[in-house]
N, C-alpha and C positions, 0 to 999 in steps of 0.2 A: 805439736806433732809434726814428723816429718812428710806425713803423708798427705799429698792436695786435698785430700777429701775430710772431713772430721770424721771421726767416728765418734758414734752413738756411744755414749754411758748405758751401761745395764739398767740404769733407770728408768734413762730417756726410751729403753727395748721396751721395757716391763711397761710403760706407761703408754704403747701400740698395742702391746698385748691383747689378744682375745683369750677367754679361759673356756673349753670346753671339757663337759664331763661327760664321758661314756656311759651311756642308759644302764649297760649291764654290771652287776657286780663281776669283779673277776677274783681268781685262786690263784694264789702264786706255791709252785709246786716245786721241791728239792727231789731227786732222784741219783739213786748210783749211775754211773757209763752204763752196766750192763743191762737195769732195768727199760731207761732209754733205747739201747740195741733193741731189746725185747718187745718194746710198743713200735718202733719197726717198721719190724716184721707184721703187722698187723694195722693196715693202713685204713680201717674203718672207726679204729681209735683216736686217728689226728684230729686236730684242732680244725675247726670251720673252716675253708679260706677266704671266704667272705667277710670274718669279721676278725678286730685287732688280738695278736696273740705274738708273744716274744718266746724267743728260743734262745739259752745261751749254752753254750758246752766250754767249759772252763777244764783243769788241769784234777780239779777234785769232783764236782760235780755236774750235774744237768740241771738247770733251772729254766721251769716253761711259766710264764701267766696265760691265762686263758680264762675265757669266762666261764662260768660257772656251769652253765648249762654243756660245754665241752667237757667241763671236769664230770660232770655227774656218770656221761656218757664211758669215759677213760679211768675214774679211782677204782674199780674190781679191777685191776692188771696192772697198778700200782700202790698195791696193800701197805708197802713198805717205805713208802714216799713220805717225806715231810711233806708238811700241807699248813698253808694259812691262806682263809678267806676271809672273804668281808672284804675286801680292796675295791676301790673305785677308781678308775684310771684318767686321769687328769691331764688332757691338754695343753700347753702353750702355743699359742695359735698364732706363732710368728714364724715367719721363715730366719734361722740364723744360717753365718756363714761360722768356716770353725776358725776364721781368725778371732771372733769374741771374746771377749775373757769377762769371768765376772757376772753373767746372765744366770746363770744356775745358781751360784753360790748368793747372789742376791734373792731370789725366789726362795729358796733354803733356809735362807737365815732370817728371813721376812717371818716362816712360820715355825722356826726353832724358834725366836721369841715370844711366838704367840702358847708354845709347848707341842706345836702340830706334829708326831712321828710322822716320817713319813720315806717311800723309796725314791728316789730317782733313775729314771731311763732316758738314753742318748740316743734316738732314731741319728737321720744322714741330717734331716735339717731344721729337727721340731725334738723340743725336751718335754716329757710326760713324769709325771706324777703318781706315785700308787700312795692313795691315801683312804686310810680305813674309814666306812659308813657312819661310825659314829662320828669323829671327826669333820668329816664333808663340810659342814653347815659352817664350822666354824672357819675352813681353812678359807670357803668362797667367801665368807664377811672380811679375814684378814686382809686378801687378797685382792678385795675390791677396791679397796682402797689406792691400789698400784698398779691395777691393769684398767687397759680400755673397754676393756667387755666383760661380763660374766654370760655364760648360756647353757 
C-alpha cells in the first residue's frame, strides 16, 4: 500500500465490531410523493424524535422505517402505503470512515450464506441492519462468530 498507515481489512473491522439490536420492532413503510406531502402537513403524525427512524425521498417514492409504536400512531393516514413489519434494526457499532471498501459487503455476504434476507442502511459513519424477528437469533449466532461483541 501506498499509504504510511495500513489499512484494516473488512475483516480485521468486523472482528472490533460491536453488534447491537434495537429493543423495538420497526415497519418499513413505501408511500407516493403526495401521501408524504400530506403526513406533512400534519405534524402530530411524525415519527418520535427521540428514537431511531430513517427517511428516504427518492425520484419514485418515500420510504420511512419507524417503529412500530410510531407506525400504529401514523397507518389511519396512510391506508394506501406499502408496509412491511417485523424488522429489527441492527447495529454495527464501529465508527467507519467512507474511504472503506468491503465492510458491508462482507457483513452481507457473511449472512447471504447463512440465507439471512435482509436490508442495508448507510448512516454518516455506522452501517444498520434491518433484519426480520424470525430471523434475528439466527443472524446474531452467524455473526458472532466475526464480531467482538453481541448485545
Amino acid at each position: 500500500m501506498t499509504d504510511a498507515r495500513q489499512k484494516e481489512t473488512a475483516a480485521e473491522l468486523l472482528g472490533r465490531t460491536k453488534v447491537e439490536v434495537a429493543p423495538a420492532t420497526f415497519v418499513l413503510v413505501g408511500m407516493r410523493h403526495e401521501d408524504w406531502s400530506r403526513l406533512l402537513e400534519q405534524p402530530e403524525l411524525s415519527p418520535r424524535a427521540t428514537v431511531p427512524f430513517m427517511l428516504l425521498r427518492d425520484t419514485n417514492e418515500v420510504t420511512l422505517l419507524l417503529e412500530e409504536e410510531d407506525w400504529l400512531v401514523m397507518r389511519h393516514a396512510l391506508r394506501e402505503a406499502r408496509v412491511e413489519t417485523g424488522w429489527r434494526l441492527v447495529t454495527l457499532d464501529i465508527e467507519l470512515g467512507w474511504d472503506v471498501t468491503g465492510f458491508l459487503a462482507r457483513v452481507t455476504g457473511i449472512l447471504a450464506d447463512a440465507g439471512i434476507p435482509l436490508g442495508a442502511l448507510t448512516a454518516f459513519s455506522r452501517d444498520h441492519l434491518l433484519i426480520k424477528q424470525d430471523d434475528l437469533a439466527r443472524a446474531l449466532k452467524v455473526l458472532g462468530e466475526h464480531v467482538a461483541e453481541l448485545c
